[in-house]
Structure formats: C-alpha cells, structure tokens
C-alpha positions as a Markdown table, in Angstrom:
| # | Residue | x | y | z |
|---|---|---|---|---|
| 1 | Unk | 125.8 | 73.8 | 97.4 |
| 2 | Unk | 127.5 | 72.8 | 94.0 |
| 3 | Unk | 128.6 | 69.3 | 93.5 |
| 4 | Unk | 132.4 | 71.2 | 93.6 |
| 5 | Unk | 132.0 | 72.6 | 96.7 |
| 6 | Unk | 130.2 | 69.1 | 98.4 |
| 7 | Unk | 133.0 | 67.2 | 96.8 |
| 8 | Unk | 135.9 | 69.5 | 98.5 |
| 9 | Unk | 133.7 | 69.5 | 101.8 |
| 10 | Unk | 133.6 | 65.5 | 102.0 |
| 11 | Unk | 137.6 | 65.4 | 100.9 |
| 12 | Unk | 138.0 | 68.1 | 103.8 |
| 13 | Unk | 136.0 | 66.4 | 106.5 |
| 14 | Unk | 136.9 | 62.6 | 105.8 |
| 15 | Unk | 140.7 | 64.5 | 106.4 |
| 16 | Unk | 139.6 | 65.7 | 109.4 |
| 17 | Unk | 137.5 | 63.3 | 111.1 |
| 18 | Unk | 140.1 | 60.5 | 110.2 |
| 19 | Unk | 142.3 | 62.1 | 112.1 |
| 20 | Unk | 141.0 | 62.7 | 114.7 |
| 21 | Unk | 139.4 | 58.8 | 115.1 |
| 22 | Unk | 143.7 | 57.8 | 114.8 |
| 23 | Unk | 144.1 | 60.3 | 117.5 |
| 24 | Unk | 141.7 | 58.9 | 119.6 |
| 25 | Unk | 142.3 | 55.5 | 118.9 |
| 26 | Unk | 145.9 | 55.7 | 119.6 |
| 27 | Unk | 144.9 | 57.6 | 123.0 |
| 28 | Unk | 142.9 | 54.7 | 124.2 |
| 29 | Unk | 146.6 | 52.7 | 123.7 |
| 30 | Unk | 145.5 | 50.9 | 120.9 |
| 31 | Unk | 149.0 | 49.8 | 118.5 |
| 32 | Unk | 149.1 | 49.6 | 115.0 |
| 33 | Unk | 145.2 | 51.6 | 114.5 |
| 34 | Unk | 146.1 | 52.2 | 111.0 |
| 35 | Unk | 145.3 | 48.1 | 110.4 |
| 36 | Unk | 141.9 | 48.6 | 110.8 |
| 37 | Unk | 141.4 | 51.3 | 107.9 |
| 38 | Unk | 141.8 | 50.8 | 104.5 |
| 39 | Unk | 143.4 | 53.7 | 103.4 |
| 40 | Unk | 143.0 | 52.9 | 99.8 |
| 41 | Unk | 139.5 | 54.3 | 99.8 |
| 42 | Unk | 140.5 | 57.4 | 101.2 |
| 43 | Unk | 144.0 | 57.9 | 99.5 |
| 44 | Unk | 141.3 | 58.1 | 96.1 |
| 45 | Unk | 139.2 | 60.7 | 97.5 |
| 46 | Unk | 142.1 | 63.2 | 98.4 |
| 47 | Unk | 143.4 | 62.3 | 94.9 |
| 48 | Unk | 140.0 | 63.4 | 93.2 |
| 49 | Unk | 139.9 | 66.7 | 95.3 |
| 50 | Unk | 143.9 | 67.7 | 94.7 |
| 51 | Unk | 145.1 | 65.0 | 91.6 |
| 52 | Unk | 148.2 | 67.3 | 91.4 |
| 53 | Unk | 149.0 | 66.2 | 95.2 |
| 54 | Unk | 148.8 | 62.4 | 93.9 |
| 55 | Unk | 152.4 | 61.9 | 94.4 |
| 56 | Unk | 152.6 | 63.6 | 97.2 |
| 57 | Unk | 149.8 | 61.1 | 98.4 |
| 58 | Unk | 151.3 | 58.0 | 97.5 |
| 59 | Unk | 154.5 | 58.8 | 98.8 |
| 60 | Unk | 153.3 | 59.8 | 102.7 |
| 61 | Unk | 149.9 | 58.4 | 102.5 |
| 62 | Unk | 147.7 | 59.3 | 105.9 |
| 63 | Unk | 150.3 | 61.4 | 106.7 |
| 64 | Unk | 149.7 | 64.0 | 104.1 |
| 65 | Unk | 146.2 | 64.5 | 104.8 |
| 66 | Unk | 147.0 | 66.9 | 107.6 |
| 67 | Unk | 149.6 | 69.1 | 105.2 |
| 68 | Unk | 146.5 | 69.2 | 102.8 |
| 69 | Unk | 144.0 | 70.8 | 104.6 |
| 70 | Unk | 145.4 | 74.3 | 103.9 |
| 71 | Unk | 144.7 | 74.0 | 100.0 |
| 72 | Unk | 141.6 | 72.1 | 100.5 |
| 73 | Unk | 139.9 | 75.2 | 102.4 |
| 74 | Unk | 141.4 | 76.9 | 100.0 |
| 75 | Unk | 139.7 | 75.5 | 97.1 |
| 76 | Unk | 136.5 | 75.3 | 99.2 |
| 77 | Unk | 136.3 | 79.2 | 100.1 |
| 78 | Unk | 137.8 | 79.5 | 96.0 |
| 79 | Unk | 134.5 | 77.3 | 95.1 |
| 80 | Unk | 132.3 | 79.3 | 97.0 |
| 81 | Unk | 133.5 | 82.9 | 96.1 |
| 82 | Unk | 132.6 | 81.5 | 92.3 |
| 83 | Unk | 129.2 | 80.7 | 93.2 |
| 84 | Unk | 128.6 | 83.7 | 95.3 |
| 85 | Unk | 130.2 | 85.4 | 92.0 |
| 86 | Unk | 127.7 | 83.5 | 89.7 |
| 87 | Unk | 130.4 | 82.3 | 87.8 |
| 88 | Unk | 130.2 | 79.0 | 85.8 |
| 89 | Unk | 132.4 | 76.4 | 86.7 |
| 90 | Unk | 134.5 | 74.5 | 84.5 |
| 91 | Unk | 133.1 | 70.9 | 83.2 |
| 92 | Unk | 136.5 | 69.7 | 85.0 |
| 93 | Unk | 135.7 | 70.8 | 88.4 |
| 94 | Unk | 132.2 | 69.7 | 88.1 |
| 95 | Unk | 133.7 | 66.3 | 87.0 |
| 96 | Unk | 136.0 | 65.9 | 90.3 |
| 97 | Unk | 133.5 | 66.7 | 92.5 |
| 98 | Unk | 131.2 | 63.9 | 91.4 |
| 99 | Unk | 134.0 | 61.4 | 91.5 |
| 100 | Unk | 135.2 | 62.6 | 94.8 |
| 101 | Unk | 131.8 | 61.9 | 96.3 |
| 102 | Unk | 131.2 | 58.8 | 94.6 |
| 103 | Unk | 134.3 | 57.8 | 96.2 |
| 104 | Unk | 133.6 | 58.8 | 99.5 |
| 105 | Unk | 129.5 | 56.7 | 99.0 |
| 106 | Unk | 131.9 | 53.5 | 98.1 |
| 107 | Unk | 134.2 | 54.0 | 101.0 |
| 108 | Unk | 131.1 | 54.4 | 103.3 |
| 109 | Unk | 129.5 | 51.2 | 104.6 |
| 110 | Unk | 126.3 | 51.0 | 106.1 |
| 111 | Unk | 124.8 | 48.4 | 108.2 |
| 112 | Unk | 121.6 | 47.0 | 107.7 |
| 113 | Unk | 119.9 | 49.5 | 109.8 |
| 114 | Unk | 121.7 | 52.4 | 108.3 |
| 115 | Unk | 123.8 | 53.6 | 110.1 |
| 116 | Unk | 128.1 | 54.5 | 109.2 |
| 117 | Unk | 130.1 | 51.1 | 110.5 |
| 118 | Unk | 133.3 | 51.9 | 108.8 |
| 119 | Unk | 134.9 | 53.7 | 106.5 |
| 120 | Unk | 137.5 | 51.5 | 104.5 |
C-alpha cells in the first residue's frame, strides 16, 4: 500500500471510528463527550487528506467528518485504481500522505505498555 493510500485510510478510519466512540459515548448518557477529545489533532488530519475542505472543517468541525467520508473513499478507490494502473503519483499526493500519517502517530498516545489510550 502507498503512503497515499495509508494516509487517506487513516483520515477515513480516524472519521469513522470517532464517530462511532461519540455515538457510543453519548448512548451510555454521558453529556458534553466532545470535552474529552481534542479535536485539534484530528481537525489536522482531515485537513491533510482534503486541504480544499479546510474551511469547510473549521467552520462545522466534528460535524463535517461524517459529510466527508464520500470524497475520502473516493480518493482512496482514485488512489488505488492509480496503483493498480501503475501510474506515478504526483510528489504532492505523496507529500499529504506522509503528513496525514504523521499527524495521526502525534495524535496517538500510547501508554507505557503500548497500547492506544487516547486519541487527542
């Protein structure tokens, strides 16, 4: 897998499961769940996988993620129809993907033992 295509996957599934952990958290009656994340982190990473959608970003924050998953499977299936193709990809493209999953390392913290705490 291409450093494009891992970069698009992590922006696509940090989305996803983030989601659903509000969902769930909200479920179990919890108020005001979004306290506990630091959406700053994650607000970056969409940015690096869609920097046209920045705005878009900024203005609804997590509430966008869910309206972005459409173009980010997009881009993903896009990604790997160019690799399947042989293709190059553009020095840009290679570019985002490596900051989008540097991002999402720095948003990740690990406990001593290993293992994902929190993502902030």
């Amino acid at each position: 897998m291409s450093r494009r295509q891992r970069g698009l996957v992590l922006a696509y599934q940090t989305a996803v499961t983030l989601s659903y952990t509000m969902a769930k958290t909200l479920a179990t009656g919890v108020e005001d769940a979004d306290k506990f994340i630091k959406f700053d982190s994650i607000n970056k990473i969409m940015k690096a996988a869609l920097p046209h959608q920045s705005k878009f970003i900024d203005d609804l924050g997590f509430a966008a993620y869910y309206h972005l998953l459409d173009e980010l499977e997009g881009n993903l299936l896009s990604a790997l129809r160019v690799s399947l193709e042989g293709d190059e990809l553009d020095q840009e493209s290679v570019a985002r993907s490596a900051e989008i999953i540097r991002m999402v390392r720095e948003a990740t913290v690990r406990s001593e033992s290993g293992t994902i705490e929190d993502v902030q």
